[in-house]
C-alpha positions in Angstrom: -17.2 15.6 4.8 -15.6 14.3 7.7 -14.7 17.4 9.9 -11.9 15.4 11.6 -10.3 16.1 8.0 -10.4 19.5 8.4 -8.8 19.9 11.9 -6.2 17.5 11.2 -4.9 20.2 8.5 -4.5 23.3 10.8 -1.3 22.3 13.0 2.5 22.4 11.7 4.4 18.9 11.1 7.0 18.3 14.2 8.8 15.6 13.3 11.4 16.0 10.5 13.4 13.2 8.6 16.3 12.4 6.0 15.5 14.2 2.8 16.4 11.1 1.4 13.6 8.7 3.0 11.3 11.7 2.8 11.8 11.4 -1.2 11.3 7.8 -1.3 8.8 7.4 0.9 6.4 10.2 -0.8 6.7 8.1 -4.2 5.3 4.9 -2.7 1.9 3.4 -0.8 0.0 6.3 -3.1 -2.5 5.1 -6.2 -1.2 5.3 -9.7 -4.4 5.8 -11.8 -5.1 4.7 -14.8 -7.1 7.7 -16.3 -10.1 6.4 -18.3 -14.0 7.5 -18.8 -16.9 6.3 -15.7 -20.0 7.5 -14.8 -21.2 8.1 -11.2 -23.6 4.9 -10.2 -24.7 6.1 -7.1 -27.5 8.4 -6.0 -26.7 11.1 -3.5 -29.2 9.8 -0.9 -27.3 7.3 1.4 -23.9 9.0 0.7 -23.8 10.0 4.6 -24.7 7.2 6.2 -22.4 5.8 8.9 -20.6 2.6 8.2 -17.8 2.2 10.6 -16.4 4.0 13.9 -13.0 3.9 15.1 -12.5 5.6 18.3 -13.6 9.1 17.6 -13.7 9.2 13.5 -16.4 7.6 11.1 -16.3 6.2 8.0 -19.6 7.1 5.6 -21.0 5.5 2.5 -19.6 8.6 0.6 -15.9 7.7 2.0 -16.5 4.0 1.0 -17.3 4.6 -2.9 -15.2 7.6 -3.2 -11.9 5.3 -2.2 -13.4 2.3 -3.7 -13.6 3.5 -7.4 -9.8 5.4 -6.8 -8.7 1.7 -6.1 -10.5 0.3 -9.3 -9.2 2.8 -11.4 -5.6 2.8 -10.4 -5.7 -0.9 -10.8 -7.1 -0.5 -14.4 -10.8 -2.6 -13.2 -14.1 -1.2 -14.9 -16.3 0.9 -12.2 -19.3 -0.9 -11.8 -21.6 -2.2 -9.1 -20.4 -5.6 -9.3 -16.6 -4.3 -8.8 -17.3 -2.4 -6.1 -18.9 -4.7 -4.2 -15.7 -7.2 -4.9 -13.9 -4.8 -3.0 -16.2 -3.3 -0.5 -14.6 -5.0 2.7 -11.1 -4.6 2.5 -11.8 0.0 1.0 -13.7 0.0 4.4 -10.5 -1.3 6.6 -7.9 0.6 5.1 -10.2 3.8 5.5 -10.6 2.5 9.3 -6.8 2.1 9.1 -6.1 5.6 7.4 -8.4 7.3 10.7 -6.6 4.9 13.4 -2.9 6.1 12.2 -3.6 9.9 11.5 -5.8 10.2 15.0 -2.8 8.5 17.1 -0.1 10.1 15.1 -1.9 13.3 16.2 -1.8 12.8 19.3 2.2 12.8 19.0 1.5 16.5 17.9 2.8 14.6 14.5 0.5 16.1 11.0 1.2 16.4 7.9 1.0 19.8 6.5 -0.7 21.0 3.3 2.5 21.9 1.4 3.5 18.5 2.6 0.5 16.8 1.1 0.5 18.6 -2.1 4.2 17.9 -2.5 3.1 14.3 -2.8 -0.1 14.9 -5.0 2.0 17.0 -7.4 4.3 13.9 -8.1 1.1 11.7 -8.0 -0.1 13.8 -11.0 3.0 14.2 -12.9 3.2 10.0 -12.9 0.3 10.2 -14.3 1.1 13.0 -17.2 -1.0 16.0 -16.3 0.7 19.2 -16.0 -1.0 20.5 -12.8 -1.8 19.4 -9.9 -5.6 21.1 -10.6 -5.8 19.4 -14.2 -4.8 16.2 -12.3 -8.0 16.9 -9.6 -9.7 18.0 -13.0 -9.8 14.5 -14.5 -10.0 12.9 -11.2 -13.7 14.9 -10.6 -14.5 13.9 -14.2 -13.9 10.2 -13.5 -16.3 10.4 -10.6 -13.9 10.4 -7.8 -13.6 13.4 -4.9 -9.8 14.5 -5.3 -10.4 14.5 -1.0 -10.1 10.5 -1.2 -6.3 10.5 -2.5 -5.1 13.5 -0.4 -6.9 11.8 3.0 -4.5 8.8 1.7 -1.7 10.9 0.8 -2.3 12.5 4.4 -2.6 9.2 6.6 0.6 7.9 4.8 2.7 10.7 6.0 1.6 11.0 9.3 2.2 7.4 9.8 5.5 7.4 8.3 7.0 10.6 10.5 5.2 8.7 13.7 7.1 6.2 12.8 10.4 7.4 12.1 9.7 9.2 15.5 8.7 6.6 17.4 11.3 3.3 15.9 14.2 4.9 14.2 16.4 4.1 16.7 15.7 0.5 17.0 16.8 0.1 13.1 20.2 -0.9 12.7 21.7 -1.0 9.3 25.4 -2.2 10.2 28.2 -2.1 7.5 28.1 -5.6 7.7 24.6 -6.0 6.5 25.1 -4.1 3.7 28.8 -5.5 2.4 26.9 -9.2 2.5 24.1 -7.7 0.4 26.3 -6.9 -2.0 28.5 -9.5 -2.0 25.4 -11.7 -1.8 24.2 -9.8 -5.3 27.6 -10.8 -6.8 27.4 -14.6 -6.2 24.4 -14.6 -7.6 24.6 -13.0 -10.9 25.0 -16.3 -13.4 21.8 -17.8 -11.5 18.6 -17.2 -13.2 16.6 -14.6 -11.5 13.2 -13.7 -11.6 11.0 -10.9 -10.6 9.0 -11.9 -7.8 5.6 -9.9 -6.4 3.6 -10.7 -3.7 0.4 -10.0 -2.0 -0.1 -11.3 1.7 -3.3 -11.4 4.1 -2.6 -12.4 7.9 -4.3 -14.8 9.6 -4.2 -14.4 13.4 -7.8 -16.2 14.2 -10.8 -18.0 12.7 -12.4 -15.0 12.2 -9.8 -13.5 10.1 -9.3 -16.9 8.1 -12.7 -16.7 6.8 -12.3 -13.2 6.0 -8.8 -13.3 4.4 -9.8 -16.0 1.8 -12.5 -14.4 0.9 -10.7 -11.3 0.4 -8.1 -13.1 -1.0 -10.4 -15.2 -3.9 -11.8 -11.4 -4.6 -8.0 -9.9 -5.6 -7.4 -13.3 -7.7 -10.9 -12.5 -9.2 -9.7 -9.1 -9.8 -6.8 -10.2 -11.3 -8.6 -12.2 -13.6 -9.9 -9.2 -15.2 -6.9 -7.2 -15.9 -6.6 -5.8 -12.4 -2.6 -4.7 -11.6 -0.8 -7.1 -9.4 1.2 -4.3 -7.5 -1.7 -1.7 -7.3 -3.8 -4.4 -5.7 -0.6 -5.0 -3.5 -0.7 -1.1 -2.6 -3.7 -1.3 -1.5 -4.8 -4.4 0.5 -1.4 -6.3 1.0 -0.1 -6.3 4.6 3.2 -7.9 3.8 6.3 -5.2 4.4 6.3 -4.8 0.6 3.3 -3.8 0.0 4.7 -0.2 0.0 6.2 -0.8 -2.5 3.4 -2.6 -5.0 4.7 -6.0 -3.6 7.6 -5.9 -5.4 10.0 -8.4 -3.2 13.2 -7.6 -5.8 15.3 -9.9 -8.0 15.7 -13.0 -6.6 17.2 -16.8 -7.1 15.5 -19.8 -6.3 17.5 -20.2 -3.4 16.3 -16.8 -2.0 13.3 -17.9 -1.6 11.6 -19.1 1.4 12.2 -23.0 1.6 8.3 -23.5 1.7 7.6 -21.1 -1.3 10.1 -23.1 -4.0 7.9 -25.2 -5.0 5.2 -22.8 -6.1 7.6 -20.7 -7.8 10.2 -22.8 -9.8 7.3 -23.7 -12.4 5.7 -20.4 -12.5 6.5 -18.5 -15.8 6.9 -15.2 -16.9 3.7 -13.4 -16.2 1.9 -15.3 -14.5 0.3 -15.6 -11.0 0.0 -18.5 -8.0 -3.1 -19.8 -6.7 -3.7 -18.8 -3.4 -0.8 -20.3 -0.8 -2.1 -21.1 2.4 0.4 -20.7 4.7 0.3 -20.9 8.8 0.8 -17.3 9.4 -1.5 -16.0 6.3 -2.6 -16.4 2.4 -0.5 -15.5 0.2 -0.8 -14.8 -4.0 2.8 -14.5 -6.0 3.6 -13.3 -9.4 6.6 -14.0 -11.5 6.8 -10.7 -13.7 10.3 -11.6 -15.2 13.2 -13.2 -15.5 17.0 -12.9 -16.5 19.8 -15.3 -16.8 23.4 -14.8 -17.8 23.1 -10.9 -18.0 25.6 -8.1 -16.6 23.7 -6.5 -13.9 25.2 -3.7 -12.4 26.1 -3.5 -8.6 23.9 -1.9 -6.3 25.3 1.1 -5.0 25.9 1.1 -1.0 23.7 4.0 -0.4 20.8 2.1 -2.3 21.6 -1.1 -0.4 21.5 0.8 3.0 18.3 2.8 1.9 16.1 -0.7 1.0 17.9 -2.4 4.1 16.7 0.5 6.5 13.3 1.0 4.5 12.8 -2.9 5.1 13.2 -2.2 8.8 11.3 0.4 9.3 8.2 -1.0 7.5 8.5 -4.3 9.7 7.9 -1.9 13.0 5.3 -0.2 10.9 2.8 -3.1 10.6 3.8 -3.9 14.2 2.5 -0.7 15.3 -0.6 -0.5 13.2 -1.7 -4.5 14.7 -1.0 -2.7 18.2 -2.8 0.1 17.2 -5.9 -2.0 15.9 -5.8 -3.9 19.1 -6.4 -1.4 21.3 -8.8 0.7 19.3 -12.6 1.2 19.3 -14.2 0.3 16.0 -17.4 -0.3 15.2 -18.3 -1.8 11.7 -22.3 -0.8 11.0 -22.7 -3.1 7.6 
């Protein structure tokens, strides 16, 4: 087990924020699992082999295939050798990610403390109808998977989220104006037919990460394919500011959608997924989930408006900082 683990849980939490975002924010980015029957596949023996560095943490084998089959099963895909290797690459940079954000956010004296962390895992487990939080670990063990994987997520996500709160709250600025067009924008809109839009996007900066963002991309449509859930897969490997939030980019009209996007919605159905979009900035997959036309939707309420407006914001500076963070950082990928 990683030791850094282990150190990172013996210092208080210094940063505080709104109850409010604090309740939000612990029922989002976390794995909803789908709580079905596997078998372990892999023999003990390479379990601690390096596969990454970044800066001063590692990433083993053991880390890899732990988080690995927690994705699979939270996105309802079988656990097999063939499924894990579809996923191998993009476990292995959100583990790199995970170390990146609680190592800097410690550094900021900012880390998460275990009542903290089981706060989260104890709504984790009653989302997925067990009783406890230990009947919940329980299953988890039973399934194969080391409880240690979701709490290490659990753990990065809140460190991350109180750096930034700490770091960019101030730069957020939900105005009254803002939200009174929100709303009124919601009003004009309610004879238009609406559907339920989800997204999953990969960022393209450079050649490199072209080549490796379509094939990442062709192995979530794959996934797809087989049954996989569009907004688990979001959770997990989407680097768009909703992917938070399973992808889920609302309610939304034709004309709320980017111009350049339109086309590739108006004939989608409900149900059903794009082909990948290449787009200048990224790849991107959509899925229509919905749709409603002619119904009585109630207003949002302003506090709800000014809560997704502000949550919008703050996820915007947090991919900002983790692309800074990456940039600067020491990692070394041993595969």
């Amino acid at each position: 087990m990683n030791i850094l683990r282990t150190i990172a849980q013996l210092s208080a939490l210094k940063v505080r924020m709104p109850q409010w975002l604090l309740l939000k924010c612990l029922m989002v980015g976390t794995a909803v699992l789908l709580l079905s029957q596997t078998t372990p596949i892999f023999a003990q023996s390479s379990e601690q082999k390096i596969l990454a560095r970044a800066n001063d943490s590692i990433v083993t084998e053991y880390d890899l295939i732990a988080r690995s089959r927690l994705i699979l099963e939270s996105a309802n895909i079988k656990v097999n050798k063939q499924s894990l290797a579809e996923i191998r690459s993009q476990a292995l940079r959100q583990l790199i990610d995970e170390q990146l954000q609680m190592s800097h956010a410690g550094k900021y004296d900012i880390i998460p403390t275990n009542a903290e962390v089981t706060q989260s895992l104890t709504t984790i487990a009653k989302r997925n109808n067990s009783d406890t939080l230990d009947k919940f670990e329980t299953t988890l063990r039973g399934k194969g998977i080391d409880p240690d994987t979701l709490r290490t997520q659990v753990r990065a996500k809140i460190a991350w989220r109180d750096y930034v709160v700490a770091m960019y709250r101030e730069q957020v600025d939900v105005s009254d104006e803002l939200i009174a067009s929100e709303i009124a924008k919601f009003e004009n809109q309610q004879s238009e037919k609406q559907i339920r839009l989800f997204e999953i996007f990969l960022p393209i900066n450079d050649a490199t990460e072209e080549k490796q963002a379509i094939t990442d991309i062709k192995s979530i449509e794959r996934l797809l394919n087989q049954g996989a859930k569009f907004s688990s897969l979001a959770r997990n490997f989407s680097k768009s500011n909703s992917a938070s939030a399973g992808g889920d980019l609302g309610w939304l009209t034709i004309n709320q959608i980017t111009p350049n996007l339109q086309k590739f919605v108006r004939d989608m159905s409900k149900n059903s997924y794009s082909q990948p979009i290449r787009l200048r900035e990224g790849v991107l997959l959509l899925h229509v989930s919905d749709d409603r036309q002619g119904e009585t939707i109630p207003t949002p309420a302003y506090e709800d408006v000014r809560d997704k407006l502000f949550e919008k914001q703050m996820q915007t500076l947090s991919a900002r900082g983790l692309r800074d963070l990456r940039k600067t950082a020491l990692i070394e990928i041993r595969e």
